[in-house]
N, C-alpha and C positions, 0 to 999 in steps of 0.2 A: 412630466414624470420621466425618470429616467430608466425603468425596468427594473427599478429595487422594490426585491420581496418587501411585503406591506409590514412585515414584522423585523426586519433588521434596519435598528436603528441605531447602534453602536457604531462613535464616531473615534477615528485612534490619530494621537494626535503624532507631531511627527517623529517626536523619540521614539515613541511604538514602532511607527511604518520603517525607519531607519533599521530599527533591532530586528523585525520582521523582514525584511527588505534581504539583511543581511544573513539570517539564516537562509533564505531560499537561493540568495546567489552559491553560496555552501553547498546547499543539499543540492542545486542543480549540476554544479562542474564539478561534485565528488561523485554524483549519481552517473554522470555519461562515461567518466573515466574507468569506474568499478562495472558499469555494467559493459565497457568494450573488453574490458581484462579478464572477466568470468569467461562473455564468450570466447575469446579467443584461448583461455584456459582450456576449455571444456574442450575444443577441439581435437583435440590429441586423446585423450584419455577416455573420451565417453562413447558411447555407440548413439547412432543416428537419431534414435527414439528423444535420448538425455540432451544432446545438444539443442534439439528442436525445443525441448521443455525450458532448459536454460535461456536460450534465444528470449520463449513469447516471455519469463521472468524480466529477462532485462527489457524488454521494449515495454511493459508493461511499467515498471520502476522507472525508466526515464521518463517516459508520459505521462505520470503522476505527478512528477515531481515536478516539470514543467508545464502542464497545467496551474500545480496549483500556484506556483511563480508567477504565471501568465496574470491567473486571477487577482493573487491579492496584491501584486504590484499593478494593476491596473486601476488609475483615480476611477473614481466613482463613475458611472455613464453606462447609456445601453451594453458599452461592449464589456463592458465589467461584469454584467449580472448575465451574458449571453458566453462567457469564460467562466464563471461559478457553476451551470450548467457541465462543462465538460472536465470542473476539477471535483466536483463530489461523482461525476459519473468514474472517473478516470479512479477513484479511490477502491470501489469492487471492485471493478477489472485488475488493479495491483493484488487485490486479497486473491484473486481465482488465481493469478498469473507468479506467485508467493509459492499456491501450494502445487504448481502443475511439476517442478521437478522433484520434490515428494510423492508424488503420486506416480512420475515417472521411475520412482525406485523401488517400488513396488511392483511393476513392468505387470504382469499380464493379471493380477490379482484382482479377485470380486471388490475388495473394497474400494480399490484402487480406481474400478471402473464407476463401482457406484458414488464416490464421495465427487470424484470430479464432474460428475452430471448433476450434483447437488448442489455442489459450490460455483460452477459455471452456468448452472442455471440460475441460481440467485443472482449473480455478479450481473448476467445480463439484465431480468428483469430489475434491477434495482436500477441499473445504469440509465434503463429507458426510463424509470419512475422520473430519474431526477432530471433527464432530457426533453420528456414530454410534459413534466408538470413540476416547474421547478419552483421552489419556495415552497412546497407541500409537504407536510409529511417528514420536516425536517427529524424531528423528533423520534418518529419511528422509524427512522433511514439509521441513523446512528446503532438503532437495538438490532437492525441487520447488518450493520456492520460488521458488530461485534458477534451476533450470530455466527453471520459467515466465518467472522475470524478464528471462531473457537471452535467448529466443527471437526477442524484436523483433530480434537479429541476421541473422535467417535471411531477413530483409526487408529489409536494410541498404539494398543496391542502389537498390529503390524507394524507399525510406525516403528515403536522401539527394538522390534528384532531388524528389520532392516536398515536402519538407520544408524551411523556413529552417535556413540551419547555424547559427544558436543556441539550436532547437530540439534540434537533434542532439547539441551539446556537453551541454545542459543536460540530456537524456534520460541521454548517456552518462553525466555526473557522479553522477545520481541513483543510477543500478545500479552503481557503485562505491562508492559512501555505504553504500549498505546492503550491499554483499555486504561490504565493509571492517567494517563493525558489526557481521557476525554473528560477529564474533572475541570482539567482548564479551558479544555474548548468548550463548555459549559459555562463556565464561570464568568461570562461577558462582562462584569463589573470592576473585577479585574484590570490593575494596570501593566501593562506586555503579555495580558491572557494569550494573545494570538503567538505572537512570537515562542510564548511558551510551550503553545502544545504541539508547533510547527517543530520544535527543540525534539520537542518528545516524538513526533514523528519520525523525524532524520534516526534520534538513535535506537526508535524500535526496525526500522528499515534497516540499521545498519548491521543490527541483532542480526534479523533474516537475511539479509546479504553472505553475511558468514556462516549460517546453517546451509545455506545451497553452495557455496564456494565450498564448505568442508562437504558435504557431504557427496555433490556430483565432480567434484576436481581432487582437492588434498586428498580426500579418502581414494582414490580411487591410482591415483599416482604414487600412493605408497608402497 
Protein backbone atom coordinates (compact mmCIF):
# COMPACT_ATOMS: atom_id res chain seq x y z
CA UNK A 1 0.00 0.00 0.00
CA UNK A 2 1.09 3.16 -0.80
CA UNK A 3 -1.08 5.55 1.77
CA UNK A 4 -3.90 6.22 -0.62
CA UNK A 5 -7.22 6.92 0.91
CA UNK A 6 -9.27 3.62 0.50
CA UNK A 7 -11.83 5.60 -1.50
CA UNK A 8 -9.83 7.53 -4.07
CA UNK A 9 -9.53 5.58 -6.98
CA UNK A 10 -9.57 8.03 -9.88
CA UNK A 11 -6.96 7.51 -12.27
CA UNK A 12 -6.04 10.87 -14.69
CA UNK A 13 -4.32 10.08 -17.53
CA UNK A 14 -1.60 12.24 -18.94
CA UNK A 15 -3.46 14.85 -20.95
CA UNK A 16 -5.17 15.53 -17.58
CA UNK A 17 -1.90 15.62 -15.42
CA UNK A 18 -0.44 17.94 -18.27
CA UNK A 19 -3.52 20.56 -18.15
CA UNK A 20 -3.45 20.10 -14.35
CA UNK A 21 0.17 20.37 -14.19
CA UNK A 22 -0.11 23.46 -16.14
CA UNK A 23 -2.60 25.34 -14.24
CA UNK A 24 -0.75 24.97 -10.92
CA UNK A 25 2.72 26.05 -12.39
CA UNK A 26 0.28 29.46 -13.21
CA UNK A 27 -1.27 29.61 -10.12
CA UNK A 28 2.12 29.02 -8.33
CA UNK A 29 4.58 31.95 -10.01
CA UNK A 30 1.42 34.28 -10.38
CA UNK A 31 0.52 33.55 -6.61
CA UNK A 32 4.30 34.57 -5.31
CA UNK A 33 4.72 37.44 -7.65
CA UNK A 34 0.98 39.07 -6.51
CA UNK A 35 1.52 38.15 -3.18
CA UNK A 36 5.18 39.92 -2.91
CA UNK A 37 3.54 43.09 -4.69
CA UNK A 38 0.38 43.41 -2.35
CA UNK A 39 2.86 43.22 0.47
CA UNK A 40 5.20 45.55 -0.60
CA UNK A 41 2.05 47.77 -1.75
CA UNK A 42 0.51 47.65 1.49
CA UNK A 43 3.65 49.12 3.12
CA UNK A 44 3.33 52.61 2.51
CA UNK A 45 -0.22 53.28 2.72
CA UNK A 46 -1.50 50.87 5.56
CA UNK A 47 -1.02 51.14 9.38
CA UNK A 48 0.81 48.15 11.22
CA UNK A 49 -2.30 46.33 12.21
CA UNK A 50 -3.31 46.14 7.95
CA UNK A 51 0.14 45.15 6.79
CA UNK A 52 0.34 42.43 9.30
CA UNK A 53 -3.32 41.14 8.11
CA UNK A 54 -1.97 41.51 4.36
CA UNK A 55 1.28 39.73 5.19
CA UNK A 56 -0.57 36.32 7.19
CA UNK A 57 -3.17 36.72 3.45
CA UNK A 58 -0.19 36.34 1.28
CA UNK A 59 1.58 33.67 3.16
CA UNK A 60 -1.47 31.91 3.47
CA UNK A 61 -2.20 32.29 -0.63
CA UNK A 62 1.30 31.18 -1.56
CA UNK A 63 1.09 28.13 0.79
CA UNK A 64 -2.00 26.89 -0.74
CA UNK A 65 -1.07 27.22 -3.80
CA UNK A 66 2.06 25.46 -3.40
CA UNK A 67 0.78 22.75 -1.46
CA UNK A 68 -1.61 22.04 -3.56
CA UNK A 69 1.19 22.01 -6.72
CA UNK A 70 3.31 19.95 -4.42
CA UNK A 71 0.28 17.35 -4.17
CA UNK A 72 -1.13 16.74 -7.20
CA UNK A 73 2.03 17.05 -9.13
CA UNK A 74 3.38 14.41 -7.06
CA UNK A 75 3.08 10.61 -8.83
CA UNK A 76 1.30 8.53 -6.72
CA UNK A 77 3.26 7.03 -3.34
CA UNK A 78 3.43 7.73 0.41
CA UNK A 79 4.63 11.12 -0.06
CA UNK A 80 1.72 11.95 -2.40
CA UNK A 81 -1.11 11.06 0.07
CA UNK A 82 1.37 12.55 3.11
CA UNK A 83 1.22 16.15 0.70
CA UNK A 84 -2.69 15.79 0.22
CA UNK A 85 -2.74 16.08 4.06
CA UNK A 86 -1.05 19.53 4.15
CA UNK A 87 -3.03 20.78 0.77
CA UNK A 88 -6.69 20.26 2.02
CA UNK A 89 -5.24 21.49 5.50
CA UNK A 90 -3.48 24.60 3.77
CA UNK A 91 -7.05 25.39 1.96
CA UNK A 92 -8.88 26.72 5.62
CA UNK A 93 -6.02 28.41 6.60
CA UNK A 94 -6.13 30.50 2.93
CA UNK A 95 -10.18 30.97 3.77
CA UNK A 96 -9.25 32.33 7.60
CA UNK A 97 -6.12 34.17 5.99
CA UNK A 98 -8.65 35.62 2.79
CA UNK A 99 -10.75 37.20 5.46
CA UNK A 100 -8.04 38.52 8.22
CA UNK A 101 -7.58 41.97 6.18
CA UNK A 102 -11.32 42.36 6.00
CA UNK A 103 -11.77 41.97 9.37
CA UNK A 104 -8.61 44.11 9.65
CA UNK A 105 -10.76 46.97 8.25
CA UNK A 106 -12.99 46.82 10.46
CA UNK A 107 -10.13 47.50 13.21
CA UNK A 108 -11.50 47.56 16.66
CA UNK A 109 -15.15 46.36 15.98
CA UNK A 110 -17.39 43.43 17.79
CA UNK A 111 -17.81 41.79 14.73
CA UNK A 112 -14.69 42.03 13.61
CA UNK A 113 -13.37 40.40 16.68
CA UNK A 114 -16.04 37.83 16.89
CA UNK A 115 -16.14 36.65 13.16
CA UNK A 116 -12.22 36.10 13.21
CA UNK A 117 -12.48 33.67 16.28
CA UNK A 118 -15.07 31.92 14.33
CA UNK A 119 -13.47 31.54 11.08
CA UNK A 120 -9.89 30.94 12.64
CA UNK A 121 -11.35 28.74 14.82
CA UNK A 122 -12.89 26.59 12.25
CA UNK A 123 -9.81 26.89 9.76
CA UNK A 124 -7.71 25.38 12.48
CA UNK A 125 -9.77 22.71 13.81
CA UNK A 126 -10.53 21.64 10.20
CA UNK A 127 -6.96 21.86 9.33
CA UNK A 128 -6.06 19.31 12.19
CA UNK A 129 -9.27 17.21 11.01
CA UNK A 130 -7.46 16.78 7.80
CA UNK A 131 -3.89 16.33 9.34
CA UNK A 132 -4.69 13.92 12.04
CA UNK A 133 -7.27 11.85 10.22
CA UNK A 134 -6.78 12.13 6.57
CA UNK A 135 -9.05 10.49 3.91
CA UNK A 136 -12.16 11.04 6.57
CA UNK A 137 -14.75 13.02 6.34
CA UNK A 138 -13.92 14.17 2.92
CA UNK A 139 -17.38 14.87 2.30
CA UNK A 140 -18.08 17.06 5.28
CA UNK A 141 -14.72 19.03 5.02
CA UNK A 142 -16.01 20.51 1.69
CA UNK A 143 -19.67 21.65 3.53
CA UNK A 144 -17.07 23.54 6.03
CA UNK A 145 -15.35 24.88 3.60
CA UNK A 146 -17.84 26.38 2.18
CA UNK A 147 -19.32 27.24 5.64
CA UNK A 148 -16.35 28.90 6.48
CA UNK A 149 -16.38 30.60 3.23
CA UNK A 150 -19.59 32.23 3.43
CA UNK A 151 -19.63 33.25 6.94
CA UNK A 152 -18.04 36.87 5.90
CA UNK A 153 -21.95 37.09 5.30
CA UNK A 154 -22.88 37.29 8.73
CA UNK A 155 -20.77 40.60 8.69
CA UNK A 156 -22.29 41.93 5.54
CA UNK A 157 -23.69 45.08 7.22
CA UNK A 158 -20.39 46.21 8.50
CA UNK A 159 -18.71 44.90 5.69
CA UNK A 160 -20.55 47.01 3.16
CA UNK A 161 -20.16 50.45 5.06
CA UNK A 162 -16.47 49.93 5.52
CA UNK A 163 -15.58 48.38 2.51
CA UNK A 164 -15.26 49.96 -1.31
CA UNK A 165 -18.15 48.31 -3.27
CA UNK A 166 -15.62 46.68 -5.63
CA UNK A 167 -14.12 45.04 -2.87
CA UNK A 168 -17.51 43.58 -2.05
CA UNK A 169 -18.38 42.56 -5.68
CA UNK A 170 -15.05 41.12 -6.02
CA UNK A 171 -15.08 39.27 -2.57
CA UNK A 172 -18.74 38.17 -3.73
CA UNK A 173 -17.50 36.78 -7.11
CA UNK A 174 -14.81 34.96 -5.50
CA UNK A 175 -17.18 32.76 -3.22
CA UNK A 176 -19.26 32.00 -6.22
CA UNK A 177 -16.13 30.90 -8.29
CA UNK A 178 -15.36 28.37 -6.02
CA UNK A 179 -18.54 27.24 -4.40
CA UNK A 180 -19.62 26.94 -8.50
CA UNK A 181 -16.22 24.82 -8.89
CA UNK A 182 -16.80 22.39 -6.25
CA UNK A 183 -19.40 20.93 -8.88
CA UNK A 184 -16.25 19.71 -10.66
CA UNK A 185 -14.18 18.88 -7.91
CA UNK A 186 -17.14 16.56 -7.30
CA UNK A 187 -17.55 15.40 -10.58
CA UNK A 188 -14.64 12.69 -10.70
CA UNK A 189 -15.95 11.14 -13.80
CA UNK A 190 -15.32 13.87 -15.55
CA UNK A 191 -12.54 14.16 -18.10
CA UNK A 192 -9.97 17.40 -16.85
CA UNK A 193 -12.54 17.40 -13.66
CA UNK A 194 -9.34 18.27 -11.77
CA UNK A 195 -7.77 20.74 -13.86
CA UNK A 196 -10.99 22.31 -14.04
CA UNK A 197 -11.95 23.12 -10.66
CA UNK A 198 -8.02 23.94 -10.04
CA UNK A 199 -9.21 26.71 -13.12
CA UNK A 200 -11.81 27.70 -10.90
CA UNK A 201 -9.71 27.98 -7.91
CA UNK A 202 -6.88 30.27 -9.51
CA UNK A 203 -9.75 32.62 -10.72
CA UNK A 204 -11.80 32.75 -7.50
CA UNK A 205 -8.31 33.42 -5.65
CA UNK A 206 -7.73 35.97 -8.01
CA UNK A 207 -11.32 37.65 -7.38
CA UNK A 208 -10.00 37.76 -3.61
CA UNK A 209 -6.61 38.98 -4.36
CA UNK A 210 -8.23 42.16 -5.76
CA UNK A 211 -10.85 42.70 -3.17
CA UNK A 212 -7.80 42.92 -0.48
CA UNK A 213 -5.40 44.75 -3.12
CA UNK A 214 -8.48 47.31 -3.52
CA UNK A 215 -9.51 47.57 -0.46
CA UNK A 216 -6.19 47.64 1.93
CA UNK A 217 -3.83 49.43 -0.94
CA UNK A 218 -5.90 51.28 -4.20
CA UNK A 219 -8.45 52.44 -1.81
CA UNK A 220 -6.51 53.68 0.61
CA UNK A 221 -3.75 55.48 -1.82
CA UNK A 222 -6.35 57.34 -3.28
Amino acid sequence: MDGRPAHMTRVYDSAELVADGCVHVLGVAAGVIAAVFLVVLAIGPAEPLEITSVAVYATALVAMLACSAAYNMTPPSRLKWLLRRADHSTIYLMIAGTYTPFMAALKASPWAAALSAIVWTGALGGAALKVFYPGRFDRLSILLYLALGWSIVLAFEPLAMALPSTSLWLLSAGGLLYTFGVIFHVWESLRFQNAIWHAFVLAAAACHYGAVLDCMVLSRAA
